[in-house]
One Martini backbone bead per residue (centre of mass of N, CA, C, O) as a GRO file, in nm:
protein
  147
    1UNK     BB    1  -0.554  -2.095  -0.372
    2UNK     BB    2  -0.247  -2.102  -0.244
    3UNK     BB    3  -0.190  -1.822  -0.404
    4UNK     BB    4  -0.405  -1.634  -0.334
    5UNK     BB    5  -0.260  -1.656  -0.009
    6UNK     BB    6   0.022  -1.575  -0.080
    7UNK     BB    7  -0.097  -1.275  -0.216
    8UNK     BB    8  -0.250  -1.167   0.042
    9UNK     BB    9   0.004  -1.171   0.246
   10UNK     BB   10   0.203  -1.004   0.044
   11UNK     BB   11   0.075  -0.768   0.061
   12UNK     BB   12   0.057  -0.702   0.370
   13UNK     BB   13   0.332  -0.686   0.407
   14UNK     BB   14   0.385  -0.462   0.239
   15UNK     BB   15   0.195  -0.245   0.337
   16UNK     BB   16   0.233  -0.259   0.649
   17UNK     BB   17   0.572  -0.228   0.607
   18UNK     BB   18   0.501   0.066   0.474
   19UNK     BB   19   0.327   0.203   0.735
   20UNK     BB   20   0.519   0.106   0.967
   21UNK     BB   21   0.785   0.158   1.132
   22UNK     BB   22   1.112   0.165   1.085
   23UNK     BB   23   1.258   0.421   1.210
   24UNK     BB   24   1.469   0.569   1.448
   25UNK     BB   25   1.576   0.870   1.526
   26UNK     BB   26   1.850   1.012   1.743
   27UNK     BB   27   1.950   1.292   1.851
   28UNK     BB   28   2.107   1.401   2.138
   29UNK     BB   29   1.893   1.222   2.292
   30UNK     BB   30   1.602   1.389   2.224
   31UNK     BB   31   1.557   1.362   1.894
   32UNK     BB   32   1.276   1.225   1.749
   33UNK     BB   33   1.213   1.020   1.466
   34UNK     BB   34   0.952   0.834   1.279
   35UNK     BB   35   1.002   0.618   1.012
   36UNK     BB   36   0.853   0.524   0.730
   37UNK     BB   37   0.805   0.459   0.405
   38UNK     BB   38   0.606   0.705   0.358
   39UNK     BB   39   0.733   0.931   0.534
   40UNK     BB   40   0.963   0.948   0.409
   41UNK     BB   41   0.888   0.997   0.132
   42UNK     BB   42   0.742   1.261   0.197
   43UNK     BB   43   1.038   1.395   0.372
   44UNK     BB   44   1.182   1.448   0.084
   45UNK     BB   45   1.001   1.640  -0.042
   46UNK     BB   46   0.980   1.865   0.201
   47UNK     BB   47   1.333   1.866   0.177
   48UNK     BB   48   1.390   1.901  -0.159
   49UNK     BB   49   1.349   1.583  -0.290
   50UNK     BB   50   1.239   1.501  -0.626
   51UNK     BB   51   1.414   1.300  -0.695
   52UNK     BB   52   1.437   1.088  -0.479
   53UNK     BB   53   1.107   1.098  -0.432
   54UNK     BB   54   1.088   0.923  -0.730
   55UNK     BB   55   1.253   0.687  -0.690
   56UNK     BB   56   1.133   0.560  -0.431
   57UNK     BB   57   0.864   0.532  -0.508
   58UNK     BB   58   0.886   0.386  -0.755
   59UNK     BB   59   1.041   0.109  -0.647
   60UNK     BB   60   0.905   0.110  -0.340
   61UNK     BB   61   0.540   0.129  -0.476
   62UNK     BB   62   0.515   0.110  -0.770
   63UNK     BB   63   0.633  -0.175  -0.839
   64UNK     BB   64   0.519  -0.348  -0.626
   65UNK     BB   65   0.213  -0.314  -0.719
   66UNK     BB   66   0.242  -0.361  -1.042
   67UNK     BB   67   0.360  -0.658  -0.967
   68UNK     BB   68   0.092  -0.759  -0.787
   69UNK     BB   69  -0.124  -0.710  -1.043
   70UNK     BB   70   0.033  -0.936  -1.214
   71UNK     BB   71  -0.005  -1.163  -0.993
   72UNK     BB   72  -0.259  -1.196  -1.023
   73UNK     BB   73  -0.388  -1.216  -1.276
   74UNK     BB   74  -0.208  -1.501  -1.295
   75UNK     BB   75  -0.376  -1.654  -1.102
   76UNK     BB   76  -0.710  -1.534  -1.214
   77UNK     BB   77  -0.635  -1.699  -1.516
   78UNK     BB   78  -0.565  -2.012  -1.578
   79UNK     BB   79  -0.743  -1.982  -1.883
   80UNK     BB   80  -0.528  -1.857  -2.043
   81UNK     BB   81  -0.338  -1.809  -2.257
   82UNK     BB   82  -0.032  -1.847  -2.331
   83UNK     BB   83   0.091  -1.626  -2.448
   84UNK     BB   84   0.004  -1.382  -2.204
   85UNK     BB   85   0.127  -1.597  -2.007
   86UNK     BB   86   0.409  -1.546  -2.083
   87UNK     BB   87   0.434  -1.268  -2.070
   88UNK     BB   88   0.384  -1.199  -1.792
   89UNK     BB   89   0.591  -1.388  -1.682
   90UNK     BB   90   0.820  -1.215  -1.798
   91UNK     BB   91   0.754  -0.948  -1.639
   92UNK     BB   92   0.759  -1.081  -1.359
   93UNK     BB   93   1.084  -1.124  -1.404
   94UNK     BB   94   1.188  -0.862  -1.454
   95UNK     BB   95   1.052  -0.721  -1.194
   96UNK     BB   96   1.240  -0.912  -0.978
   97UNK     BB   97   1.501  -0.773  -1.080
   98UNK     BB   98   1.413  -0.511  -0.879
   99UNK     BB   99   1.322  -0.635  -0.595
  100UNK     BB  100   1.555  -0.542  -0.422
  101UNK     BB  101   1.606  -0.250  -0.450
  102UNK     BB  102   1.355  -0.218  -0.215
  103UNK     BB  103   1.581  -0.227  -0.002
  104UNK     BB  104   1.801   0.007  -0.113
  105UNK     BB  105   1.663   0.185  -0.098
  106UNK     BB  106   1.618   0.238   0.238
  107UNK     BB  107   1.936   0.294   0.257
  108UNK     BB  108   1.877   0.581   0.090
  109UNK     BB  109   1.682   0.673   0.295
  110UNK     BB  110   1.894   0.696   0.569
  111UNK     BB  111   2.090   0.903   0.405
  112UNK     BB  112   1.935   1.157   0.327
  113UNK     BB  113   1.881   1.172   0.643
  114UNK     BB  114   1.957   1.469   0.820
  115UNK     BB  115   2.143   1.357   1.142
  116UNK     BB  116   2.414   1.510   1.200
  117UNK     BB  117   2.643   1.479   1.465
  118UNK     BB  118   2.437   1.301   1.657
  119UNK     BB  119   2.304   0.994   1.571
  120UNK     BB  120   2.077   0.713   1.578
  121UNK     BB  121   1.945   0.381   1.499
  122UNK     BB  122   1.625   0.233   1.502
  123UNK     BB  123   1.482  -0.045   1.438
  124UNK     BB  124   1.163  -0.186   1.297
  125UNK     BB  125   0.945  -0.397   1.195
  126UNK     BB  126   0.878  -0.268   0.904
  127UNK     BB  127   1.168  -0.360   0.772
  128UNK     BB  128   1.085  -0.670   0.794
  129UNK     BB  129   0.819  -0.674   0.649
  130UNK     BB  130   0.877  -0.559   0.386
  131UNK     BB  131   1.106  -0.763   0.312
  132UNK     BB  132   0.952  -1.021   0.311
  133UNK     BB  133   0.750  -0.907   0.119
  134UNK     BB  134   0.952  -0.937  -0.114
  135UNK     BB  135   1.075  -1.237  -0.061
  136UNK     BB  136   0.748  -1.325  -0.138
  137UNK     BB  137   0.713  -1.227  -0.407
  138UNK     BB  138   0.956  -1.376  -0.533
  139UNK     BB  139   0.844  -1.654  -0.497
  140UNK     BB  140   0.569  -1.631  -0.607
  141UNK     BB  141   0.650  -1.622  -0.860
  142UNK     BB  142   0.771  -1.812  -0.906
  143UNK     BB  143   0.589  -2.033  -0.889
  144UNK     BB  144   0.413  -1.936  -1.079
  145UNK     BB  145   0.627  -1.947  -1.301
  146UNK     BB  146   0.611  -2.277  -1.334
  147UNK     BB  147   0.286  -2.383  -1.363
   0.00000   0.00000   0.00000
């Protein structure tokens, strides 16, 4: 049981860091952007980087959703086989390898938003959620794979 609520915190940490604004960048002190992880996101798409915005999907988006339904599975199956579980657990542990990437990634988000030559930024909760979020799947995991 509480596999499955510390499963349930970590998701909403992720989806709503995701979601809600990471940063404020401010321009010549007049003009303001804010930007969440999903809208900068397709921010690079708009601006003609679609090489970008594949690499920061992939590792900021879609591994962290597929790591966490594979750490559900493995919360909500706890009478499968041995096999099975070693599998997860082995995938669960590589994909951990990756798992501060997307903190990463958005650092490589912050540099590719055209700043100009005059510009501040902002940090917003969002980048702080969403940051705890990876650090409580990487928790979450060694502790199931510990079980």
């Amino acid at each position: 049981m509480i596999y499955r609520l510390g499963w349930l915190v970590t998701a909403i940490m992720l989806g709503v860091g995701a979601a809600v604004p990471f940063f404020t960048f401010s321009k010549f002190y007049v003009f303001d952007d804010t930007f969440s992880l999903f809208s900068g996101i397709f921010h690079l798409l708009s601006e003609g980087e679609p090489v970008l915005f594949a690499l920061v999907f992939l590792f900021s988006i879609l591994l962290p959703v597929y790591k966490m339904y594979v750490l559900l599975r493995l919360i909500n199956h706890t009478a499968m086989e041995e096999q099975l579980r070693r599998r997860y657990t082995s995938m669960l542990m590589l994909l951990g390898k990756w798992s501060m990437l997307d903190v990463f990634v958005v650092a490589v988000l912050i540099m590719t938003i055209k700043l100009g030559a005059v510009a501040s930024v902002e940090v917003h909760g969002g980048l702080y959620l969403f940051s705890a979020g990876v650090l409580a799947s990487m928790l979450l995991t060694h502790l199931v794979g510990r079980r």
